[in-house]
C-alpha positions in Angstrom: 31.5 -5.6 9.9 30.5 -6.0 6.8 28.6 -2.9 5.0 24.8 -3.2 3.0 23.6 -1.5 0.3 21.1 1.5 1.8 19.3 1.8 -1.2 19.1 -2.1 -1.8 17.6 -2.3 1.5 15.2 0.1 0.0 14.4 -1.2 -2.9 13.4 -5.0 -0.9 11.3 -3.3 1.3 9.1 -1.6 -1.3 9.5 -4.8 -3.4 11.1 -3.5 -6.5 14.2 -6.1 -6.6 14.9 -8.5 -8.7 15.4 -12.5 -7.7 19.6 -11.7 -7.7 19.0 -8.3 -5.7 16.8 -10.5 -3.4 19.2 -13.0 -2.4 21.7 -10.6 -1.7 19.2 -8.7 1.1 18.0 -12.1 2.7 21.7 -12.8 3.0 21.9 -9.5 5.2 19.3 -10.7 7.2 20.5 -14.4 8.1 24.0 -14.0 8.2 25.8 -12.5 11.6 28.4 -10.2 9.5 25.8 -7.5 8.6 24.1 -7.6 12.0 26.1 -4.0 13.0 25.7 -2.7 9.4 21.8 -3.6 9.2 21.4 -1.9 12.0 23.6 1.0 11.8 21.3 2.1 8.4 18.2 1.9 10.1 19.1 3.8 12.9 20.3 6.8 10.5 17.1 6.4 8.5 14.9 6.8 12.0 15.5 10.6 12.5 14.3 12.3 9.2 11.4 9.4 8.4 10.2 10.2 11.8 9.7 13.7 10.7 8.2 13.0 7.2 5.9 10.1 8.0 2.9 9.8 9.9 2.2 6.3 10.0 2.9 4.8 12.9 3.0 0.4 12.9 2.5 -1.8 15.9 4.7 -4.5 16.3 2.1 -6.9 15.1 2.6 -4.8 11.7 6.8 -5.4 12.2 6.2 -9.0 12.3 3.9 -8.9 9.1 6.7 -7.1 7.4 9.3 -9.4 8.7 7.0 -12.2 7.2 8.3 -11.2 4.1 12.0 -12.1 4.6 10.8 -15.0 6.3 8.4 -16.1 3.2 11.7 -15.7 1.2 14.0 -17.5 3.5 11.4 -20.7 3.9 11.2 -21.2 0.3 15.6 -22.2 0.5 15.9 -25.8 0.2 19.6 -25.7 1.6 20.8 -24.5 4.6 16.9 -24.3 5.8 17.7 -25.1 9.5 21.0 -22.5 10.3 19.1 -19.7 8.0 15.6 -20.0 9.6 16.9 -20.2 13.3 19.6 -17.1 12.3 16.6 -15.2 11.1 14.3 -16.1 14.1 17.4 -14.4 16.4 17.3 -11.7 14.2 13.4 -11.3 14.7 13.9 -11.4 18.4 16.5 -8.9 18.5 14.8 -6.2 16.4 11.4 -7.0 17.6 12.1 -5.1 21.0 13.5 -2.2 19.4 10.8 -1.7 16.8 8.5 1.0 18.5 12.1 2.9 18.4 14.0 2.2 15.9 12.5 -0.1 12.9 9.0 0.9 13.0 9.6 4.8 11.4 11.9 2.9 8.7 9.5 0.5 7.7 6.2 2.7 8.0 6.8 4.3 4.2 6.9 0.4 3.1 3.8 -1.3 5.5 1.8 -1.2 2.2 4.0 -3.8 0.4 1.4 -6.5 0.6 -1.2 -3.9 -1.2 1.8 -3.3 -3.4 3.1 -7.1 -3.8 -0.6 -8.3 -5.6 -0.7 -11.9 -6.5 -1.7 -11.7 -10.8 -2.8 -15.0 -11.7 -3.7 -15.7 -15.4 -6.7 -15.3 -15.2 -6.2 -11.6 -14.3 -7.5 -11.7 -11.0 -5.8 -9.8 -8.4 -5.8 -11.0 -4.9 -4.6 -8.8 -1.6 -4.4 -10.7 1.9 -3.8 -9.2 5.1 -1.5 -12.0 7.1 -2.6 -12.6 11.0 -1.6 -10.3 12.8 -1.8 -7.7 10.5 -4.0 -4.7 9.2 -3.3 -3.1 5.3 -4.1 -0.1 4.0 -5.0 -0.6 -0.4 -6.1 1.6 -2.9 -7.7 0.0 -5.5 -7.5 1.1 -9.3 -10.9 3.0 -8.9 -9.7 5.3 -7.0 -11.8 3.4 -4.0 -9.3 2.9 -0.6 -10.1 0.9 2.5 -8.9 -1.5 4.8 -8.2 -4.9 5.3 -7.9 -6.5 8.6 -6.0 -9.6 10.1 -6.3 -12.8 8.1 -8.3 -11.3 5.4 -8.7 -11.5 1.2 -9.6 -9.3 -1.1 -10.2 -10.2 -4.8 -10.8 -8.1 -7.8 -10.8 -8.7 -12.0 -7.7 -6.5 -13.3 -8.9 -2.7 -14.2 -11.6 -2.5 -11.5 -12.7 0.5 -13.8 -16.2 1.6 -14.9 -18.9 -1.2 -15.5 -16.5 -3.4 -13.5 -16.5 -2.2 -10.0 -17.1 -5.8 -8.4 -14.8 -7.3 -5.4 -14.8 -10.8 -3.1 -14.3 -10.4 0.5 -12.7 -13.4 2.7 -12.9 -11.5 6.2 -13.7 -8.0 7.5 -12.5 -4.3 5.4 -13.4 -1.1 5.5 -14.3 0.8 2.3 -14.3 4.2 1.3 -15.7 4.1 -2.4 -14.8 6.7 -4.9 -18.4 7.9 -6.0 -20.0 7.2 -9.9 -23.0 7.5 -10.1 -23.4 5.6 -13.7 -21.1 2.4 -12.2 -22.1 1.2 -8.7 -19.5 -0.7 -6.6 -20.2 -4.3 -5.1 -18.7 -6.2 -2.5 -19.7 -9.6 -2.6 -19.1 -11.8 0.7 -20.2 -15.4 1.2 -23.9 -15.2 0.2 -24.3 -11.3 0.2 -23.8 -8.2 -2.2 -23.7 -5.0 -1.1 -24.1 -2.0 -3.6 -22.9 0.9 -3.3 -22.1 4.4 -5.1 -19.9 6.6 -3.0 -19.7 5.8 0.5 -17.8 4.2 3.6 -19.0 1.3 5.4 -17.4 -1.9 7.1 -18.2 -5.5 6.2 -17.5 -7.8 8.9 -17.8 -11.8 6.6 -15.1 -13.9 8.2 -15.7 -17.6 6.7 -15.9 -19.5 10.2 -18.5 -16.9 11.7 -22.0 -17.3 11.7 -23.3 -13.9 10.8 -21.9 -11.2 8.2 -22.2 -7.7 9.8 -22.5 -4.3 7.4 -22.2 -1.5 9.2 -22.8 2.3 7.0 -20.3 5.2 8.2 -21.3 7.4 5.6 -23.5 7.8 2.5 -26.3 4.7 1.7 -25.9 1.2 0.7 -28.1 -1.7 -0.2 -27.3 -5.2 1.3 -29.1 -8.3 -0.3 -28.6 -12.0 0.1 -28.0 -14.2 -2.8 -27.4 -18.0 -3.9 -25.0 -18.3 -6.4 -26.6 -15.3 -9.4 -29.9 -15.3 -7.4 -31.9 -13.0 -5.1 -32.8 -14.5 -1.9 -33.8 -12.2 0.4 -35.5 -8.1 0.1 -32.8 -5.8 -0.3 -31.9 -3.7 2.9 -30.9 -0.2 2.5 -29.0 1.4 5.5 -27.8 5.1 6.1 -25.0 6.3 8.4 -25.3 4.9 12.0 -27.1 1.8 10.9 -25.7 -1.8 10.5 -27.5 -5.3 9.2 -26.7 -8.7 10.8 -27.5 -11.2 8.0 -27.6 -15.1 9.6 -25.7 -17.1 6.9 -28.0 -20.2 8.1 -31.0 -18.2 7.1 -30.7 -15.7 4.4 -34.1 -14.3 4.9 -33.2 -13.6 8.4 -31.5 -10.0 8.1 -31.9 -7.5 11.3 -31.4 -3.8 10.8 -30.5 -1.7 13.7 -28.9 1.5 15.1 -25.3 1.3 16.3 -24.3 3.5 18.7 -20.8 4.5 18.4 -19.6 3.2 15.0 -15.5 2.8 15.8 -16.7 -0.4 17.9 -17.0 -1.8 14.1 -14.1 0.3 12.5 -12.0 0.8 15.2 -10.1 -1.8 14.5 -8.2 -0.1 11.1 -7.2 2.5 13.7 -5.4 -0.2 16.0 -8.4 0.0 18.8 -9.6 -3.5 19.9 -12.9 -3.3 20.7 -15.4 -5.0 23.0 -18.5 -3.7 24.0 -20.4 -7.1 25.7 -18.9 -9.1 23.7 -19.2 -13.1 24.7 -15.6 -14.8 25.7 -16.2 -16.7 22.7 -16.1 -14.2 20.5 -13.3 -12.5 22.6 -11.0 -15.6 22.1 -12.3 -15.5 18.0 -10.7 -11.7 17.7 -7.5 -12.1 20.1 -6.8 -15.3 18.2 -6.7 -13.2 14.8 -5.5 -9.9 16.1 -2.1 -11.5 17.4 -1.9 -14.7 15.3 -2.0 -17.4 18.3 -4.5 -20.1 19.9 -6.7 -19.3 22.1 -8.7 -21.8 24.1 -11.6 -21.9 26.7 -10.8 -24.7 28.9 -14.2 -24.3 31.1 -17.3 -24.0 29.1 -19.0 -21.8 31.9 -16.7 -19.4 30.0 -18.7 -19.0 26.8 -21.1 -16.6 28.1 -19.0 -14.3 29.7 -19.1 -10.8 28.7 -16.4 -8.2 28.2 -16.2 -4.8 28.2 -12.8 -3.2 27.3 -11.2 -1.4 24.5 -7.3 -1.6 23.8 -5.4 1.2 22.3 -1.8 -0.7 21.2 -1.8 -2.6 23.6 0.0 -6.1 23.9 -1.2 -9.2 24.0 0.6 -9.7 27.5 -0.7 -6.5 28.3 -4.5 -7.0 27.8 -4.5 -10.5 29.0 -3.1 -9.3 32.1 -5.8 -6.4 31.7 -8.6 -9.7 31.5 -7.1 -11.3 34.5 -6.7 -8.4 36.6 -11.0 -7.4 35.8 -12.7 -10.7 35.1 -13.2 -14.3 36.8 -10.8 -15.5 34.3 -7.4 -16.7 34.7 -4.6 -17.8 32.0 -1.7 -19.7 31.6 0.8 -19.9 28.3 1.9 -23.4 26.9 5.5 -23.5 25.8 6.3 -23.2 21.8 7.5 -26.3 20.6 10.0 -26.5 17.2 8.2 -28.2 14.2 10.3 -30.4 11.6 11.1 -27.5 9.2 12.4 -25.4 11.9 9.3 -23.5 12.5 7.9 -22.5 15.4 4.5 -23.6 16.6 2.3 -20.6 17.4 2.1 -19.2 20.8 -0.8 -21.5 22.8 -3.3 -19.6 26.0 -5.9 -21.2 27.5 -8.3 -19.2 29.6 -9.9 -20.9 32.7 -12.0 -20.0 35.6 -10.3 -18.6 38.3 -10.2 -20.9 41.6 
């Protein structure tokens, strides 16, 4: 057995190495002599972290963190096949002995994506939440939130004072530091919303058809706009209410009142919610949520509604849950190994039961 460096490992995880200390961890990771060793430290960090930390990751969270070894391990010209398929055996092993063992080592370090920002040139830092995954950030404001699966958030460098301006790609939740003198505005595929202090979700995933802003606490405005122009009346909204804005007509924005609002924020605290929601939509969040393909095979499907919320659950768990409660039955296609040694991602195809 051959021994790591505990406070290497460390270091990785919160991404403070350099490129020499990082070639040294991903060699822990792919090679079978530090198997025992790898795992021996993060069993004897699990006791006291478990104490200190309260964050808690699903295993969907694990595989977004593991995404970073893998990142660094794809981007090896030599030895690409043995390291990737070492790694994937790796993945499998730890992967059923996360909720145990990994997950309380690894929850101090979940926010290395917020942490890891990609600083382009032009001073524009981006944060992405991979598939699968759900980030916490803090921006340099003082403003927090959420981002959830397969989401971007951009920002100019500073975020301070007059400039208190981000881009959404996807769905976050905010909670915005309050100044009064310097609103903040999100600004999503042909909306803006303004803000001064406040906590509201924006739901402005690019391959949906409607943007949803829906107001937790404090006031917001929500306007339309084409490229530095005004479209459409601005629509202020106070706690409890949401607006549906049709990206196919600007003008058409519905206000309402939202019963319970954790069916729109749930989802930062790991609940999967569907109140009615059409099979179509269904398939749209389980195929984010989990990173995998999800198809209807019989379009008698669409319409279907379905009313469940999951709590951590799997996805083998809930779609046995969907099989067990609905019309609807299932099968899995079999991964299939793609040229660079990847995997192809896990394929279910929902049908009408016979």
């Amino acid at each position: 057995m051959k021994k790591i460096d505990k406070k290497l490992l460390e270091k990785f995880i919160n991404s403070e190495c350099s490129q020499a200390e990082k070639e040294i961890v991903i060699k822990w990771f792919v090679e079978n002599d530090f198997d025992t060793s790898l795992r021996s430290v993060i069993k004897d960090h699990f006791y006291a972290l478990l104490e200190t930390e309260e964050t808690e990751l699903s295993d969907s969270e694990l595989k977004a963190l593991l995404d970073k070894v893998h990142h660094e391990i794809n981007i090896r010209k030599s030895r690409k096949e043995k390291v990737i398929n070492r790694y994937k055996r790796f993945v499998d092993i730890f992967s059923k002995a996360a909720a145990i063992l990994i997950v309380p080592l690894l929850a101090v370090s979940f926010l290395f994506v917020a942490k890891n920002f990609d600083k382009p040139t032009n001073g524009t830092v981006k944060i992405v939440a991979p598939l699968a995954a759900r980030i916490k950030f803090t921006l340099p404001d003082g403003s927090s939130g959420w981002l959830n699966s397969g989401s971007v958030l951009k920002y100019r460098a500073g975020l301070q004072g007059e400039n208190r301006r981000v881009i959404l790609s996807g769905e976050a939740f905010f909670s915005v530091k309050k100044d009064k003198k310097h609103p903040f505005i999100v600004m999503s595929d042909k909306i803006e919303v303004k803000v001064l202090g406040t906590k509201f979700n924006v739901n402005a995933y690019p391959e949906d058809n409607d943007i949803e802003v829906t107001l937790q606490r404090g006031k917001v405005e929500v306007y339309g706009v084409s490229g530095a122009r005004i479209t459409t009346p601005v629509i202020k909204l106070i706690p409890g209410e949401q607006v549906l804005v049709s990206k196919s007509d600007m003008f058409q924005m519905i206000k309402r009142k939202v019963d319970k609002i954790t069916y729109f924020t749930g989802w930062k605290d790991d609940l999967l919610v569907f109140r009615g929601d059409s099979m179509e939509n269904v398939v749209k969040k389980l195929s984010r949520w989990f990173n995998v393909e999800i198809t209807l095979k019989d379009e008698s499907l669409k319409d279907y509604k379905l009313h469940a919320t999951f709590n951590q659950e799997s996805l083998d768990e809930i779609l046995k849950l969907i099989k067990l409660t609905s019309p609807i039955d299932y099968k899995i296609a079999q991964r299939t190994k793609k040229q660079d040694g990847t995997y192809t991602k896990e394929r279910i195809e929902f049908f009408q039961k016979k």
